[in-house]
Every structure is written in C-alpha cells, then in structure tokens.
Jmol script that loads the backbone (N, CA, C; Angstrom):
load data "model"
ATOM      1  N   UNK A   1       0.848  -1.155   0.000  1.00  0.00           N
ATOM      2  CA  UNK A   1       0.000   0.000   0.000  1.00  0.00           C
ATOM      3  C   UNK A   1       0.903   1.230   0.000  1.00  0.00           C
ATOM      4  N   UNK A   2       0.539   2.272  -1.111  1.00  0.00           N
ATOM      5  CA  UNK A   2       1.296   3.490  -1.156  1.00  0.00           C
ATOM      6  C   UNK A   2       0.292   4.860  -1.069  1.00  0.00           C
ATOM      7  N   UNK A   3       0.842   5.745  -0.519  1.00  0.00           N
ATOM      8  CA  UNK A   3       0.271   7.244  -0.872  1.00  0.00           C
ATOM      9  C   UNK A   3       0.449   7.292  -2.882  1.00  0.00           C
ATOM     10  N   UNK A   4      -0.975   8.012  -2.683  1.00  0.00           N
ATOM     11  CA  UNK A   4      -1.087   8.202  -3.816  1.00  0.00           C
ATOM     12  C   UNK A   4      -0.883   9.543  -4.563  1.00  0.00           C
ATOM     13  N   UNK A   5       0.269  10.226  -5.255  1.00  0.00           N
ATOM     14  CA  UNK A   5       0.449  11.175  -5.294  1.00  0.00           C
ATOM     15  C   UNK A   5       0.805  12.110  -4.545  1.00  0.00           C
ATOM     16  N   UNK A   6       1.067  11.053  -3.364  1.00  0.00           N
ATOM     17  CA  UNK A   6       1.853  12.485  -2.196  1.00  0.00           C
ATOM     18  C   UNK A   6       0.871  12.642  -1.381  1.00  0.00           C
ATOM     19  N   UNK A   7      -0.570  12.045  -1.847  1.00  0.00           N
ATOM     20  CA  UNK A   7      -1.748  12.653  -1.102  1.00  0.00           C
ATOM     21  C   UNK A   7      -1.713  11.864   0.251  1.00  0.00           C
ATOM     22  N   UNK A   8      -1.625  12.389   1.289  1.00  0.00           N
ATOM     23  CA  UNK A   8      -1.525  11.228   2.701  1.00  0.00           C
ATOM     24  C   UNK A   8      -2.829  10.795   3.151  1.00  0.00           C
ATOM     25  N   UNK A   9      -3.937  11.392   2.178  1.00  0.00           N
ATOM     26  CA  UNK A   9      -5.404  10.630   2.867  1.00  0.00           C
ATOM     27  C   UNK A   9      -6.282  10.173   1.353  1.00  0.00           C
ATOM     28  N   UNK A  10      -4.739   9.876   0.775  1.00  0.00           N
ATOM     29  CA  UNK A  10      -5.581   8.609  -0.327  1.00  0.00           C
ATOM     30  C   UNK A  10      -4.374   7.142  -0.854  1.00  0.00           C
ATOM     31  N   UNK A  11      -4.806   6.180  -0.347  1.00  0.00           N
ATOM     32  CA  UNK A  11      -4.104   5.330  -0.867  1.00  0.00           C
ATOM     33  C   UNK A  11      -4.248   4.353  -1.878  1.00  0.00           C
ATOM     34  N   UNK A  12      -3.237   3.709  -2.195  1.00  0.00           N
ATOM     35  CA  UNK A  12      -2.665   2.720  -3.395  1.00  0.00           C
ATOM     36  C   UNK A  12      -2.914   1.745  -2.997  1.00  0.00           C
ATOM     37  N   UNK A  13      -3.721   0.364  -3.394  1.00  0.00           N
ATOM     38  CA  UNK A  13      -3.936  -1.186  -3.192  1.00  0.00           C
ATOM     39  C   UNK A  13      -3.190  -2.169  -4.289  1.00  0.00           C
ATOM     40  N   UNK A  14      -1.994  -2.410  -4.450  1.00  0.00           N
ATOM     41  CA  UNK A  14      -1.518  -2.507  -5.668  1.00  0.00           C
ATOM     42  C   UNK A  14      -2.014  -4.637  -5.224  1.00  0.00           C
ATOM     43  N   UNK A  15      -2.194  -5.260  -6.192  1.00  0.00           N
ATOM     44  CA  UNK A  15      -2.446  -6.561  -6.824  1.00  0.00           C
ATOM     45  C   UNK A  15      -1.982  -7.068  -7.487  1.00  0.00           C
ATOM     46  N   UNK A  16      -1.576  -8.308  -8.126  1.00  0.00           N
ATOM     47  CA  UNK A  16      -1.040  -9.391  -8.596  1.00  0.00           C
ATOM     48  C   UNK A  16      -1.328 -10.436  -9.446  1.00  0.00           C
ATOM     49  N   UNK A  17      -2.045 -10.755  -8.248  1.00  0.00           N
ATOM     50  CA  UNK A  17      -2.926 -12.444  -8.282  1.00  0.00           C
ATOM     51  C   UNK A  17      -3.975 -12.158  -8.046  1.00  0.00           C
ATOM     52  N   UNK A  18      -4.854 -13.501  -9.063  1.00  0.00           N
ATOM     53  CA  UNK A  18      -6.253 -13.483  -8.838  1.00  0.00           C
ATOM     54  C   UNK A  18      -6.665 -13.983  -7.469  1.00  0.00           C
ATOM     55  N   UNK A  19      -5.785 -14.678  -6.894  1.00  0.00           N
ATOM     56  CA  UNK A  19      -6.417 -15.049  -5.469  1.00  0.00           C
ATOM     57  C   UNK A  19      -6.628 -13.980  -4.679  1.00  0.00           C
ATOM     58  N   UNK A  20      -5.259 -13.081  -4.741  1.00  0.00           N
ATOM     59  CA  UNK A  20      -5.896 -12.195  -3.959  1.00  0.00           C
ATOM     60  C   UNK A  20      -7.127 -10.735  -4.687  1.00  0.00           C
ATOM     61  N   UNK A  21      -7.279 -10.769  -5.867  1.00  0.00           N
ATOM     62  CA  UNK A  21      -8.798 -10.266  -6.318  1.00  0.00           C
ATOM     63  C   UNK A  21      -9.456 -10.909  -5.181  1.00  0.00           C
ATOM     64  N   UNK A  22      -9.778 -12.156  -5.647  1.00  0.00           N
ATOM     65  CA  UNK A  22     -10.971 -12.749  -4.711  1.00  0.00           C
ATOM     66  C   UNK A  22     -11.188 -12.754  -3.480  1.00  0.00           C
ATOM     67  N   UNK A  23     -10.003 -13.074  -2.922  1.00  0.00           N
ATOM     68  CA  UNK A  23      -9.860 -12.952  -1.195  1.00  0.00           C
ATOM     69  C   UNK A  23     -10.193 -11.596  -0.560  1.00  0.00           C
ATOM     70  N   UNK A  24      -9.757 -10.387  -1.171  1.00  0.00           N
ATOM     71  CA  UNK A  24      -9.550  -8.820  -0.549  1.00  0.00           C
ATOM     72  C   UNK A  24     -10.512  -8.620  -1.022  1.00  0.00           C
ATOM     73  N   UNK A  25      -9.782  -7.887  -2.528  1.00  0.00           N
ATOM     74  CA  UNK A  25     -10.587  -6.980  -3.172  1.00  0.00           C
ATOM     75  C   UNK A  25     -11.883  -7.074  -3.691  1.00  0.00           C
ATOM     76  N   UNK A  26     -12.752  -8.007  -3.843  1.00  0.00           N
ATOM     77  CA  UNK A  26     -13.817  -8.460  -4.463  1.00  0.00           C
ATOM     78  C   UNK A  26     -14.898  -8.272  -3.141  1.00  0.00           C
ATOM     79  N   UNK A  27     -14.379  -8.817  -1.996  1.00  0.00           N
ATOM     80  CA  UNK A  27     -14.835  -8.836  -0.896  1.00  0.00           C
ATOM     81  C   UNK A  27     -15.465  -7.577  -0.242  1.00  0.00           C
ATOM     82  N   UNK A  28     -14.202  -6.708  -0.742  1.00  0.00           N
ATOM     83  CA  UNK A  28     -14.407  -5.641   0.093  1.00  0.00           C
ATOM     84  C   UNK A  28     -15.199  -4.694  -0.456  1.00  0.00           C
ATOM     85  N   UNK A  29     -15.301  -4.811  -1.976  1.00  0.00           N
ATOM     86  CA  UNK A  29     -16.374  -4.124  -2.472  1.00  0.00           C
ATOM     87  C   UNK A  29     -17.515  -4.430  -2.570  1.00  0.00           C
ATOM     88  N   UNK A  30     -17.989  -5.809  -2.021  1.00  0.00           N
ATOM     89  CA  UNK A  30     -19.252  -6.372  -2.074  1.00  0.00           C
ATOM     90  C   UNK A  30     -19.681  -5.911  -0.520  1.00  0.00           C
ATOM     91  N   UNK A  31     -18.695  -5.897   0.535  1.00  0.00           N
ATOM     92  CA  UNK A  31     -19.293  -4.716   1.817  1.00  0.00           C
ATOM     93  C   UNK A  31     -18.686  -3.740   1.420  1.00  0.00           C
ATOM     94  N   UNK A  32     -18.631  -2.990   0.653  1.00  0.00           N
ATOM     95  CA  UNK A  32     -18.471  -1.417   0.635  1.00  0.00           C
ATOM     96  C   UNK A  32     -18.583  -0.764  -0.977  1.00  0.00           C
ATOM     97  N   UNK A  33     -19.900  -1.508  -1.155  1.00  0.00           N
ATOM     98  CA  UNK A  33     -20.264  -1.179  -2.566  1.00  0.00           C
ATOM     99  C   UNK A  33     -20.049   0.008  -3.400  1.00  0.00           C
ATOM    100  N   UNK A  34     -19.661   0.107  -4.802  1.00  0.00           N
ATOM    101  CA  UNK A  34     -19.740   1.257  -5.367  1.00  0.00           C
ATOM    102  C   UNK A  34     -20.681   1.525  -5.670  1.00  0.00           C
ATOM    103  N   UNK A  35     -21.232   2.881  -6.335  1.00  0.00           N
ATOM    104  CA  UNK A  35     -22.219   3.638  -6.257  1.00  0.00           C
ATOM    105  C   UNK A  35     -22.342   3.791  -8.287  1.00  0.00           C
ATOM    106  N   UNK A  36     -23.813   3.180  -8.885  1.00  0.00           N
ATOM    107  CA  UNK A  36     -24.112   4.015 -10.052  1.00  0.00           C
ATOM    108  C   UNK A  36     -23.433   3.446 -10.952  1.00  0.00           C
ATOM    109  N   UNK A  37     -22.381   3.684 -11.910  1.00  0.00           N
ATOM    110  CA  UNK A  37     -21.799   2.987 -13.052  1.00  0.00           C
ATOM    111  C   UNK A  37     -20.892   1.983 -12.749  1.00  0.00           C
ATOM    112  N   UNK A  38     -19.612   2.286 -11.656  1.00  0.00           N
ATOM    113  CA  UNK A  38     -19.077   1.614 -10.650  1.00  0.00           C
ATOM    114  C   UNK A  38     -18.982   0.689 -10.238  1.00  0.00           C
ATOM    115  N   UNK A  39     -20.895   0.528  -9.723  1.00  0.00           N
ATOM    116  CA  UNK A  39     -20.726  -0.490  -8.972  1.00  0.00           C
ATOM    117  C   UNK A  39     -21.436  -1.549 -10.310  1.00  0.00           C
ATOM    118  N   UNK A  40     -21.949  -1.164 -11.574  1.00  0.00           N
ATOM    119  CA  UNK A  40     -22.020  -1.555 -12.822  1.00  0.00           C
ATOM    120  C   UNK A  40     -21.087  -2.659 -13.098  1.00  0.00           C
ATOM    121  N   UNK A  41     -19.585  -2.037 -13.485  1.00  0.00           N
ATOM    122  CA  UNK A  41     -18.662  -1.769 -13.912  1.00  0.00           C
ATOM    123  C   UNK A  41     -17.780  -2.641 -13.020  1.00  0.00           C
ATOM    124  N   UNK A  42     -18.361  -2.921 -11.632  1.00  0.00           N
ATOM    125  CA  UNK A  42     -17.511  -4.010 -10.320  1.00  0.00           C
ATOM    126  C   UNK A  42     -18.219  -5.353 -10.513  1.00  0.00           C
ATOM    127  N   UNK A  43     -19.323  -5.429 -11.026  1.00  0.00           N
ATOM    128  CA  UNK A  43     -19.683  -6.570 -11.161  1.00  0.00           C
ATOM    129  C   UNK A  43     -19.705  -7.686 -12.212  1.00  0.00           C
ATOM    130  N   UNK A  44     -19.774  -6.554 -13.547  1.00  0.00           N
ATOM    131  CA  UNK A  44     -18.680  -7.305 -14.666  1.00  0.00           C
ATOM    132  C   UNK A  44     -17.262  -7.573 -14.621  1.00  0.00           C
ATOM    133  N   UNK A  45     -16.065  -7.111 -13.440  1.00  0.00           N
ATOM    134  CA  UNK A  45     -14.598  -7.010 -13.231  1.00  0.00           C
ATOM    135  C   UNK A  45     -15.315  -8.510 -12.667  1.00  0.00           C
ATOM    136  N   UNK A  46     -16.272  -8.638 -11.813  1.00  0.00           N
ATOM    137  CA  UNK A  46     -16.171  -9.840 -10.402  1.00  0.00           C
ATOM    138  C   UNK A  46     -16.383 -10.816 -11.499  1.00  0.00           C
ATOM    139  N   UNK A  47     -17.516 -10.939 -12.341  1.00  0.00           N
ATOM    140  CA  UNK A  47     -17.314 -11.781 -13.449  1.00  0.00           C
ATOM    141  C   UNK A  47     -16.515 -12.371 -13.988  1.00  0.00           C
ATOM    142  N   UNK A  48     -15.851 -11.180 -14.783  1.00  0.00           N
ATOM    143  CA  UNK A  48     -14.641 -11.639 -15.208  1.00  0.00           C
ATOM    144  C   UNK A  48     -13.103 -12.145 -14.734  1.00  0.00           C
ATOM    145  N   UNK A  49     -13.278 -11.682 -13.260  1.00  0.00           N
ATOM    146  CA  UNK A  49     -12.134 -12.417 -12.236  1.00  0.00           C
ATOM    147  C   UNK A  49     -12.854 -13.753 -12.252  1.00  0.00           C
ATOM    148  N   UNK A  50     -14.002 -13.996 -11.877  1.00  0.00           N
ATOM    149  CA  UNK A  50     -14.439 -15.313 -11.135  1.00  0.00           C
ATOM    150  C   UNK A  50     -13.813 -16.379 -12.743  1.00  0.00           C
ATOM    151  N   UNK A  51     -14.363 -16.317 -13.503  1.00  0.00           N
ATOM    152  CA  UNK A  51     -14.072 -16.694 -15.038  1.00  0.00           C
ATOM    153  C   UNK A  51     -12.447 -16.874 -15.216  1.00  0.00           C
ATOM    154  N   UNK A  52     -11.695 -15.762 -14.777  1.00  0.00           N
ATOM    155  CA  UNK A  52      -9.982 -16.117 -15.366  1.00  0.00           C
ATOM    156  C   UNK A  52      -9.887 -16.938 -14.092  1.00  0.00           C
ATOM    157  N   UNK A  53     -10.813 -17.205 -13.000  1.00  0.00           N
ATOM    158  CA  UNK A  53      -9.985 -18.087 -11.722  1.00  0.00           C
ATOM    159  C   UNK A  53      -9.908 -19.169 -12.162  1.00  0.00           C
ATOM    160  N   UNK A  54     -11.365 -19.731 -12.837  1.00  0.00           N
ATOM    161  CA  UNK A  54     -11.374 -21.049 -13.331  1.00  0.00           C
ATOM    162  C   UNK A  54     -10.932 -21.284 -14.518  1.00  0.00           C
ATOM    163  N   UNK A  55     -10.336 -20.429 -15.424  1.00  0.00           N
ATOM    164  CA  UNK A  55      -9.311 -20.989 -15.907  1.00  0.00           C
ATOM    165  C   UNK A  55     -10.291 -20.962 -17.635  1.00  0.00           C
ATOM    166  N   UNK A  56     -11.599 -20.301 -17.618  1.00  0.00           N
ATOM    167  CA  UNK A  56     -12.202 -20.538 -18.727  1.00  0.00           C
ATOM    168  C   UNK A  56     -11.960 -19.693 -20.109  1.00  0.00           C
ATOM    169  N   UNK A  57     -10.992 -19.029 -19.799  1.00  0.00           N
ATOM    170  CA  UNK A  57     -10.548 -17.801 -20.815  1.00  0.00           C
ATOM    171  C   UNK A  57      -9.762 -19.013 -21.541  1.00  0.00           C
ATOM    172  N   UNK A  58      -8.711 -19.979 -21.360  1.00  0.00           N
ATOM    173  CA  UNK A  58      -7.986 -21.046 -21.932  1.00  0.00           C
ATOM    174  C   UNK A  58      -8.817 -20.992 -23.474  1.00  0.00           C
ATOM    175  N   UNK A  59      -9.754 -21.395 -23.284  1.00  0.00           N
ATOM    176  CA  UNK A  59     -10.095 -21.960 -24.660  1.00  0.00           C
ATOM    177  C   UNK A  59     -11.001 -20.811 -25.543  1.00  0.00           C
ATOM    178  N   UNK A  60     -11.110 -21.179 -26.353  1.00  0.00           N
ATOM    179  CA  UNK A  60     -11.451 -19.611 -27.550  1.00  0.00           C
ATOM    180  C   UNK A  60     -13.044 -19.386 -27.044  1.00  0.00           C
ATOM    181  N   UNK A  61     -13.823 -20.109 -27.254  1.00  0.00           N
ATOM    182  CA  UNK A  61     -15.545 -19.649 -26.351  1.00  0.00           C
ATOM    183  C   UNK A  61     -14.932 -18.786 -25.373  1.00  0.00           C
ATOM    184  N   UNK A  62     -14.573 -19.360 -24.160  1.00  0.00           N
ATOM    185  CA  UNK A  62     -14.024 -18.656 -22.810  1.00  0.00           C
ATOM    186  C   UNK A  62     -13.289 -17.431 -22.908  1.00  0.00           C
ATOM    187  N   UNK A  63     -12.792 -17.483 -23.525  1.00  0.00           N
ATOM    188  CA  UNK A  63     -11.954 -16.341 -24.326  1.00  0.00           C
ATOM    189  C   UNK A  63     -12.821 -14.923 -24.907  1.00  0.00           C
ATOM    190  N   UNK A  64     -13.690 -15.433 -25.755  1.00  0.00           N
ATOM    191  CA  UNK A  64     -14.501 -15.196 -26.543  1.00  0.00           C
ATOM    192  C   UNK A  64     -15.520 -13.906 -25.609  1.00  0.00           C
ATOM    193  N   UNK A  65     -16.031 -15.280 -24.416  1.00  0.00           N
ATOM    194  CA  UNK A  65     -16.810 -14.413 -23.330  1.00  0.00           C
ATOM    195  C   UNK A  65     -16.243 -13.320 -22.614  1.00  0.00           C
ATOM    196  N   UNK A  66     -15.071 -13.582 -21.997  1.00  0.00           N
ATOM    197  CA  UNK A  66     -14.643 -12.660 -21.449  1.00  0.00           C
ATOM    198  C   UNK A  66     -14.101 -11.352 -21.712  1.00  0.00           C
ATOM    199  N   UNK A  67     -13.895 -11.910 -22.966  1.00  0.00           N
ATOM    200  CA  UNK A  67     -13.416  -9.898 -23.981  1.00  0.00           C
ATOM    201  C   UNK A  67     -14.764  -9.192 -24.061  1.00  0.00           C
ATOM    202  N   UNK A  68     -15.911 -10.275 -24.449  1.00  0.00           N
ATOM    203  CA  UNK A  68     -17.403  -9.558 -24.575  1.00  0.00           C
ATOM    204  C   UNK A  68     -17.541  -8.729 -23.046  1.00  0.00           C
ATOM    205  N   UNK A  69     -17.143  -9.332 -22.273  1.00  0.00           N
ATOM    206  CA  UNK A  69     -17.564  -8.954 -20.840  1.00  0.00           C
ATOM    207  C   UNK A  69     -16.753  -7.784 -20.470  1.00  0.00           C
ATOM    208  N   UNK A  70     -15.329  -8.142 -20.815  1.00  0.00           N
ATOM    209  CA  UNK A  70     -14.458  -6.683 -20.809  1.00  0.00           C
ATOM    210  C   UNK A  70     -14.944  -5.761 -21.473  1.00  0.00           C
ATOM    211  N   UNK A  71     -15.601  -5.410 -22.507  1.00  0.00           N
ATOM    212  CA  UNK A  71     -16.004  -4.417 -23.546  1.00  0.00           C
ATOM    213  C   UNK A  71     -17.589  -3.991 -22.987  1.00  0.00           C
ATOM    214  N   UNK A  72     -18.045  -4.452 -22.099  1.00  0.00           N
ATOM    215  CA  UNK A  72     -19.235  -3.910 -21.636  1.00  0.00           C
ATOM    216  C   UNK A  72     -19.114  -3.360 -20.796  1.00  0.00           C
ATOM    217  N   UNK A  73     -17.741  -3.224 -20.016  1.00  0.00           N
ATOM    218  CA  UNK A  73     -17.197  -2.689 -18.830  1.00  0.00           C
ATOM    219  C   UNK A  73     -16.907  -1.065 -19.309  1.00  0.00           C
ATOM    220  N   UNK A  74     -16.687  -0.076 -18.672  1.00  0.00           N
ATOM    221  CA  UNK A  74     -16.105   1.454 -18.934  1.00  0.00           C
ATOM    222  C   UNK A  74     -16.825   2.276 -20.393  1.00  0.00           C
ATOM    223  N   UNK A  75     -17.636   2.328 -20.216  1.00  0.00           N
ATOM    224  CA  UNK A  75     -18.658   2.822 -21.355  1.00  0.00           C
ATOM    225  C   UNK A  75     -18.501   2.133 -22.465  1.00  0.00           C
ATOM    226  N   UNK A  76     -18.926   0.776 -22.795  1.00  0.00           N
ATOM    227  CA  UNK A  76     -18.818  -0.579 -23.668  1.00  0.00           C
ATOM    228  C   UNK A  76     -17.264  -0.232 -24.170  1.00  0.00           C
ATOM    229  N   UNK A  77     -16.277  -0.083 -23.802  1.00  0.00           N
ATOM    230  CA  UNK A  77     -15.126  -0.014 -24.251  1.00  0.00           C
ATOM    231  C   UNK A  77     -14.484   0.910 -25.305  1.00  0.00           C
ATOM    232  N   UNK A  78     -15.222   2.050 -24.634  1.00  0.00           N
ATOM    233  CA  UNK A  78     -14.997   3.140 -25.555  1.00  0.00           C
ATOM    234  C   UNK A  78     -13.583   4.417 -26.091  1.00  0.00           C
ATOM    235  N   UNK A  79     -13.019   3.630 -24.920  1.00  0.00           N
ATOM    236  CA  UNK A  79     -11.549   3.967 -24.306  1.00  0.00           C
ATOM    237  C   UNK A  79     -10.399   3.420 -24.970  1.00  0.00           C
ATOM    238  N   UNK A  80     -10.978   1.805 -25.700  1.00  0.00           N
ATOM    239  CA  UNK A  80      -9.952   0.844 -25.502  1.00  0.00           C
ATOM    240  C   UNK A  80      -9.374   1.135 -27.027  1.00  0.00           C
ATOM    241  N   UNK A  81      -8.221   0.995 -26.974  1.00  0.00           N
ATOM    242  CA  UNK A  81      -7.398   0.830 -28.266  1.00  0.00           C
ATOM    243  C   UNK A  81      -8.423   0.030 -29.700  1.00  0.00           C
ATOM    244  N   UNK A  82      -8.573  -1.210 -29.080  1.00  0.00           N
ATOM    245  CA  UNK A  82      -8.652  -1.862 -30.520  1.00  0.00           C
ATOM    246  C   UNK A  82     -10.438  -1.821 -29.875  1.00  0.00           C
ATOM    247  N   UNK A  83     -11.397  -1.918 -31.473  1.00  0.00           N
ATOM    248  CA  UNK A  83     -12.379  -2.530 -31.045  1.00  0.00           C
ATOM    249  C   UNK A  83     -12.733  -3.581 -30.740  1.00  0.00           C
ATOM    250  N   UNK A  84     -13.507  -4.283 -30.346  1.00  0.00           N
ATOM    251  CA  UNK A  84     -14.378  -5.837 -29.815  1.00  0.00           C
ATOM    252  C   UNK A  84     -14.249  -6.645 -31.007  1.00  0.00           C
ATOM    253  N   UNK A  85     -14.567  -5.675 -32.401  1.00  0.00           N
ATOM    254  CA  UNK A  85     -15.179  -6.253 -33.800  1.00  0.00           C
ATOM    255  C   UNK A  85     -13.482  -6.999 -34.210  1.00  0.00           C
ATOM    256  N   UNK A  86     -12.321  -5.767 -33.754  1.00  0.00           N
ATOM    257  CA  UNK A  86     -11.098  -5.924 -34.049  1.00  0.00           C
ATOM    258  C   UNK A  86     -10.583  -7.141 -33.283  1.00  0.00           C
ATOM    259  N   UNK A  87     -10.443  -7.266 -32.049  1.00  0.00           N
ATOM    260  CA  UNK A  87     -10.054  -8.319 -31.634  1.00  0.00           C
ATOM    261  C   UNK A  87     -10.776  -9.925 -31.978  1.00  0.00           C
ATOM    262  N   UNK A  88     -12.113 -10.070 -31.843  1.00  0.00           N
ATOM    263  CA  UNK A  88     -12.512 -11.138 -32.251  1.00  0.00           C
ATOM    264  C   UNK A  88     -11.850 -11.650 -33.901  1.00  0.00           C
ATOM    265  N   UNK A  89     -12.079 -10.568 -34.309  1.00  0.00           N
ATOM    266  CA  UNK A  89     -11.222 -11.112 -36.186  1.00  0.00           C
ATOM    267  C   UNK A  89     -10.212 -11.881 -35.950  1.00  0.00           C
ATOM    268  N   UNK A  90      -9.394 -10.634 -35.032  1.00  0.00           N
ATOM    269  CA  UNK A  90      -7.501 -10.898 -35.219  1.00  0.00           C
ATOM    270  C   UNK A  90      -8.012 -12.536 -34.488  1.00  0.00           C
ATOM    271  N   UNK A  91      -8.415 -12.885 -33.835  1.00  0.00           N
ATOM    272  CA  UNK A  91      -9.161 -14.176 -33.023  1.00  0.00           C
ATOM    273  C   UNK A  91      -9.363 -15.389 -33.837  1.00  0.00           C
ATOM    274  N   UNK A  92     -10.115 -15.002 -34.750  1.00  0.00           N
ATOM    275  CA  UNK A  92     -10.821 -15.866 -35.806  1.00  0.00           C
ATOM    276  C   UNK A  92      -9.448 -16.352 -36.690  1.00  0.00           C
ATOM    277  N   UNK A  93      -8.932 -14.787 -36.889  1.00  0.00           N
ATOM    278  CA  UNK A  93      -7.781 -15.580 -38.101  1.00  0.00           C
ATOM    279  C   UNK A  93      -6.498 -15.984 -37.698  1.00  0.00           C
ATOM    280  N   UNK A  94      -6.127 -15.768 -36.265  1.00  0.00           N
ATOM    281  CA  UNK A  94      -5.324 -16.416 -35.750  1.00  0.00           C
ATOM    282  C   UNK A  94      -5.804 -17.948 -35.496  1.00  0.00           C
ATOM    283  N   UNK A  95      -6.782 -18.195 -35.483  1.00  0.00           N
ATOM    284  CA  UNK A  95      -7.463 -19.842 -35.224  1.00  0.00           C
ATOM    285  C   UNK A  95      -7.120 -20.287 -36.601  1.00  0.00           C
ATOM    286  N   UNK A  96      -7.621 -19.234 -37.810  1.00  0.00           N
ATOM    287  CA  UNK A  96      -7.419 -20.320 -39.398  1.00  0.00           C
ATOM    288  C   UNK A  96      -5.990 -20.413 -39.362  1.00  0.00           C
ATOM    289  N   UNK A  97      -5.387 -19.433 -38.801  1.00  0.00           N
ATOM    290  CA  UNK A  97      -3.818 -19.648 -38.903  1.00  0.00           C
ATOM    291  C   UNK A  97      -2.845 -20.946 -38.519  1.00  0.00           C
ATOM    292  N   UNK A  98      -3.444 -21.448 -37.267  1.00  0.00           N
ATOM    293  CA  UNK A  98      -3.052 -22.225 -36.651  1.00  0.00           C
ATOM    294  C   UNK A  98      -3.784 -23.255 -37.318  1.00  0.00           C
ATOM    295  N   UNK A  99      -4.848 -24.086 -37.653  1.00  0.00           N
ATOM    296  CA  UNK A  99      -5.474 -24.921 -38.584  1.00  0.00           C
ATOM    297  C   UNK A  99      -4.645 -24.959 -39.623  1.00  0.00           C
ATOM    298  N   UNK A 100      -4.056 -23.752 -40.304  1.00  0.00           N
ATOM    299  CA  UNK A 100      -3.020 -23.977 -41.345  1.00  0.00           C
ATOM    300  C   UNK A 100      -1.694 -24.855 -41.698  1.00  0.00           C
ATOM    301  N   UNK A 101      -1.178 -24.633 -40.464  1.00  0.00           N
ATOM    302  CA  UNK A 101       0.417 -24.857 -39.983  1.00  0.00           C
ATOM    303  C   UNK A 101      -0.055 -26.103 -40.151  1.00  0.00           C
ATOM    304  N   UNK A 102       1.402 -26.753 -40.847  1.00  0.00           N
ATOM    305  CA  UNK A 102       1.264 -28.347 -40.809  1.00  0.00           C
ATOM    306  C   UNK A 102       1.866 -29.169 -39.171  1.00  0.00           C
TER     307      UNK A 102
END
end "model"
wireframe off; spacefill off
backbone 0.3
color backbone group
C-alpha cells in the first residue's frame, strides 16, 4: 500500500494475483459497494475475475466471453485501443492460422 500522489489521505492497493482479487478486493467491495456505473462496472470485473480463476478464458468460447464482458465494462469499451469487432477477427484468423500450420 502506497500514498497516492503524495496525497496522505488517499491510498494505493496494488495486486497481482487473482487469489488475492478474490480474497480482498472483491470482498471488500461487495461490503463497501460502489455507487451508479461503478458499482455496474464491479460486477462485470467480479465476473470476469471469477471466469480467469477457473481458468475458462484457456479456450477460444471462454476467451470469446470474457473480452465480450471486458467491452461492456467502462462505457462498452470506448476507451480501448482496438475494437471488440477488431479483436474477435484478429481471433478468428489467428485460429485459421493455426489450422493452417502443418
């Protein structure tokens, strides 16, 4: 845990591991809920933690879901570099790619 910016009455929770998502941080926002888009926006993250715990991102469906789920997060992903439409492609043709290779 760090000051954030020097500020001494706001701090830093820095993370790692998904265990500890689940153990702390997930916890602590389910007693100390966010408010309005937030708490929107915390429950697709809890999703999508609970999902990379078990390991279902591995395979391309799982995969598949969880970018959908990331992109509904922070105003449907309006922020993000590539689009949803973009990554699923690069997705698709990295799969014919690999079908290719002898």
């Amino acid at each position: 845990m760090s000051e954030k910016g020097g500020n001494p009455s706001c701090f830093v929770y820095c993370v790692d591991k998904i265990k500890d998502l689940i153990s702390v941080i997930i916890p602590f926002f389910d007693m100390y809920p966010l408010v309005g888009e937030k708490y929107q926006n915390f429950l697709l993250f809890k999703k999508i933690v609970i999902r990379l715990s078990k390991k279902e991102h591995f395979d391309k469906r799982g995969f598949e879901e969880v970018v959908k789920l990331c992109f509904k997060m922070n105003r449907n992903g309006y922020y993000r570099k590539n689009s949803l439409d973009t990554i699923l492609f690069s997705l698709e043709k990295s799969s014919e790619t690999i079908r290719q290779t002898p």
